[in-house]
Every structure is written in structure tokens, then in C-alpha cells.
C-alpha positions in Angstrom: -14.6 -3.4 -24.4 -16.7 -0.7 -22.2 -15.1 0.9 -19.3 -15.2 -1.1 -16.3 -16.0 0.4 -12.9 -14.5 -1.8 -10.4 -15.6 -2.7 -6.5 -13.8 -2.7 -3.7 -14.2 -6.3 -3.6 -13.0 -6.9 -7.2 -9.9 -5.1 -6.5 -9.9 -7.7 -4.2 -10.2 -10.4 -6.1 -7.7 -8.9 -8.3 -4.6 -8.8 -5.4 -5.9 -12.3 -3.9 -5.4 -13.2 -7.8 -2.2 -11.6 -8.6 -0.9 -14.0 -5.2 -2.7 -17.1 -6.5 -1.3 -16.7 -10.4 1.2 -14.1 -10.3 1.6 -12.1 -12.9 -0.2 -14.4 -15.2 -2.9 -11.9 -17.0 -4.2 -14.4 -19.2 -4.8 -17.5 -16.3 -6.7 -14.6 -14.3 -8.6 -13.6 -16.8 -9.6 -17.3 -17.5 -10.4 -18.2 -13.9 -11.4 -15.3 -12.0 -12.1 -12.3 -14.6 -13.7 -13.6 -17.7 -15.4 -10.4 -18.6 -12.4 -8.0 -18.1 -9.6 -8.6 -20.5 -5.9 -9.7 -19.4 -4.8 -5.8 -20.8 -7.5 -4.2 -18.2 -6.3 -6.6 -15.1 -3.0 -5.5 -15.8 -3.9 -1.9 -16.2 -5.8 -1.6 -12.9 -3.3 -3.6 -11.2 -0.6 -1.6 -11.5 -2.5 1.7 -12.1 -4.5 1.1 -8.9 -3.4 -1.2 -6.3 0.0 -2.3 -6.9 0.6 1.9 -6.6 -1.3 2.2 -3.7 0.7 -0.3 -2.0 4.2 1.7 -2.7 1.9 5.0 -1.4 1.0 2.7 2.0 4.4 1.9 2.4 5.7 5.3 1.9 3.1 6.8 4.5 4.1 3.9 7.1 7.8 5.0 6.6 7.0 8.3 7.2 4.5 7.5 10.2 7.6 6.0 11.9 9.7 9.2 11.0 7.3 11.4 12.6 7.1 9.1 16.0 11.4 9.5 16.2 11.2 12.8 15.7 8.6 12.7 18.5 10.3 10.3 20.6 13.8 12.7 20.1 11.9 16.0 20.9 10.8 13.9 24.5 14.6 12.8 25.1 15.9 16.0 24.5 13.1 17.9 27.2 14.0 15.1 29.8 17.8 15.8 28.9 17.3 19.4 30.1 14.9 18.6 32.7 18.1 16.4 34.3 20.4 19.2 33.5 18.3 21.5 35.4 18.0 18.8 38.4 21.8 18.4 38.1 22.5 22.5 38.5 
């Protein structure tokens, strides 16, 4: 089989599959992917969008690091700011 270059919209089709069957290659090859074989759906899936997913969690985790260490660096200036107040 030829390479396939796959759409945003087939990649797609392939998550709103993997929901629908699972991890049943074959049943989304029957129903939703005829021309790409089960070998290929399973390749993109986890090559592709099942690894971008873990890389999209990873950068939200670290999206919420950054903002503590933003919210910390704030609590810490109004810390000495009521120091100062206090002296």
C-alpha cells in the first residue's frame, strides 16, 4: 500500500474512531477507513495523535508550573512589601 498523507480532518476521524471502536483496528478499518489498512490506523494513531496527546498534557502540566512559580514570585514581593510597611 502507497504512503498515505493524512488531513487534519482524518486524524479526526481517526480519534472520534478510536472512542467509537476502541482499539479495534480491523472494525475501523471496515467502517470508517476502508482504504488505509488496520497496520497504518494503528501506526498513525499512536505515532501521531495518541503522542501528541501525552506532549499536550505535558505542556499543560508545565503551563500550570510556570503560573505557581509566577503566583510564588508575586507572594513573595507582597511579603516584603508588608515587611517593609511593618518596619
Amino acid at each position: 500500500m502507497p504512503y498515505h498523507k493524512w488531513t487534519v480532518q482524518e486524524e479526526g476521524r481517526l480519534q472520534d474512531a478510536v472512542k467509537q471502536f476502541g482499539l479495534n483496528w480491523q472494525a475501523i478499518h471496515m467502517y470508517i477507513f476502508q482504504n488505509i489498512s488496520p497496520a497504518c490506523l494503528k501506526n498513525k494513531y499512536y505515532s501521531r495523535i495518541h503522542n501528541n496527546n501525552a506532549f499536550e498534557s505535558v505542556q499543560s502540566s508545565s503551563k500550570c508550573n510556570e503560573l505557581d512559580s509566577v503566583q510564588e514570585s508575586i507572594l513573595q514581593q507582597i511579603r516584603i512589601i508588608i515587611q517593609q510597611g511593618e518596619q
